[in-house]
Residue, then its C-alpha position, 0 to 999 in steps of 0.5 A: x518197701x512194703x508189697x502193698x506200697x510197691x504195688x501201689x506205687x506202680x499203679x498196679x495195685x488195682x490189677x493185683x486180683x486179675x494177675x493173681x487170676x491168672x496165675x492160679x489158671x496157669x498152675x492149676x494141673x488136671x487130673x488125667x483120665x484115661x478109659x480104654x475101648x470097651x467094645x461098646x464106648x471107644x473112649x479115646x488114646x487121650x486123657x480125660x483132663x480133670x481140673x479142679x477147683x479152676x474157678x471160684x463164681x458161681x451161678x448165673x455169674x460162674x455160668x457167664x464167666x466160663x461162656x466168656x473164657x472158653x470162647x476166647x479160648x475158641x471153645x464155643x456153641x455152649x450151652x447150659x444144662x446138665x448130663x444125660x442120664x444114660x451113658x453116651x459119647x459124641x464122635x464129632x467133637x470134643x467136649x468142656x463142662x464146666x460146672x457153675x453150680x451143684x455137684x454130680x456123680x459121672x460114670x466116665x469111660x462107660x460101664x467099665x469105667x470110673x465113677x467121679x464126683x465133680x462140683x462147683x468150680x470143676x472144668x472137665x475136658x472130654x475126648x470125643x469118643x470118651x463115655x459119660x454119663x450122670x448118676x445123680x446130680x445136686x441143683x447141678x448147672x453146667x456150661x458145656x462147650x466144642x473146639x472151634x464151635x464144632x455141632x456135636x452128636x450123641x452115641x450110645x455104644x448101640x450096635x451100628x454105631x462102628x466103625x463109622x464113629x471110630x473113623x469119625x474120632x479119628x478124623x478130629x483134630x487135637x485143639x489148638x487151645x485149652x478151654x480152661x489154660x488156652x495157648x500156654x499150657x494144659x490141653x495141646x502139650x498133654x494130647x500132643x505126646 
């Protein structure tokens, strides 16, 4: 028998799109980043997930879908914008983009660190303490998210900033979920070792 007729047969012919979905989150793997305390930017002893390629909409469409996947995921107090354009880290939370339009190159782990273009269809989980900043965009649109919907701030690697923002990051708890993957895998199983 046929896949189609099976399928059809089942009455499931209809859910195939969203099973096929949902297969592609689950074996999507990311990108691991890692970016070491630079004197400046404490970056973190976790990676920076890199997931690409993780979701096909695009525009005011992609931008609504990752609002609603990342709040079920609790990864909420989203917004839409962009990067600042000078390197910066938060202390209070950890931090999803999602890029729904447009491509950007990011200078991550600060000065020392990496430079990576991400696009369209990009998810990128950053631990607090872990520097970004953009280096030049391209019609970019990001949706931007916290574990738990936690209130963010912004630290430029400025003196005064340490020790306070050290303990601040050391005090935040490993999420439960993924914005991207949830429960099941991605996030939870990587920072957890």
């Amino acid at each position: 028998m046929k896949r189609h007729t099976f399928l059809s047969w089942l009455g499931l012919l209809a859910m195939e799109p969203v099973a096929a979905k949902i297969r592609g989150i689950d074996m999507i793997e990311p990108e691991k980043l890692y970016f070491k305390d630079d004197g400046k930017i404490p970056n973190s002893k976790y990676p920076l997930l890199l997931y690409h390629n993780a979701f096909e909409l695009r525009d005011n469409e992609g931008a609504d879908w990752l609002e609603k996947h990342f709040a079920a995921n609790n990864w909420t107090n989203s917004w839409r914008n962009g990067v600042y354009s000078f390197h910066h880290y938060h202390s209070t939370s950890h931090e999803v983009l999602g890029v729904y339009s447009g491509s950007v190159l990011l200078h991550l782990g600060g000065e020392q660190g990496q430079k990576v273009k991400v696009k369209a269809g990009d998810i990128i989980v950053i631990p607090a303490g872990v520097g970004h900043k953009n280096l030049g965009s391209d019609n970019l649109g990001i949706v931007g998210a916290y574990p738990d919907g936690r209130s963010w701030d912004v630290n430029k690697g400025l003196p005064g900033e340490r020790p306070g923002t050290d303990q601040t990051i050391a005090a935040l708890p490993v999420p439960v979920t993924d914005p991207l993957r949830g429960k099941t895998s991605g996030l939870p199983a990587i920072w957890d070792k």
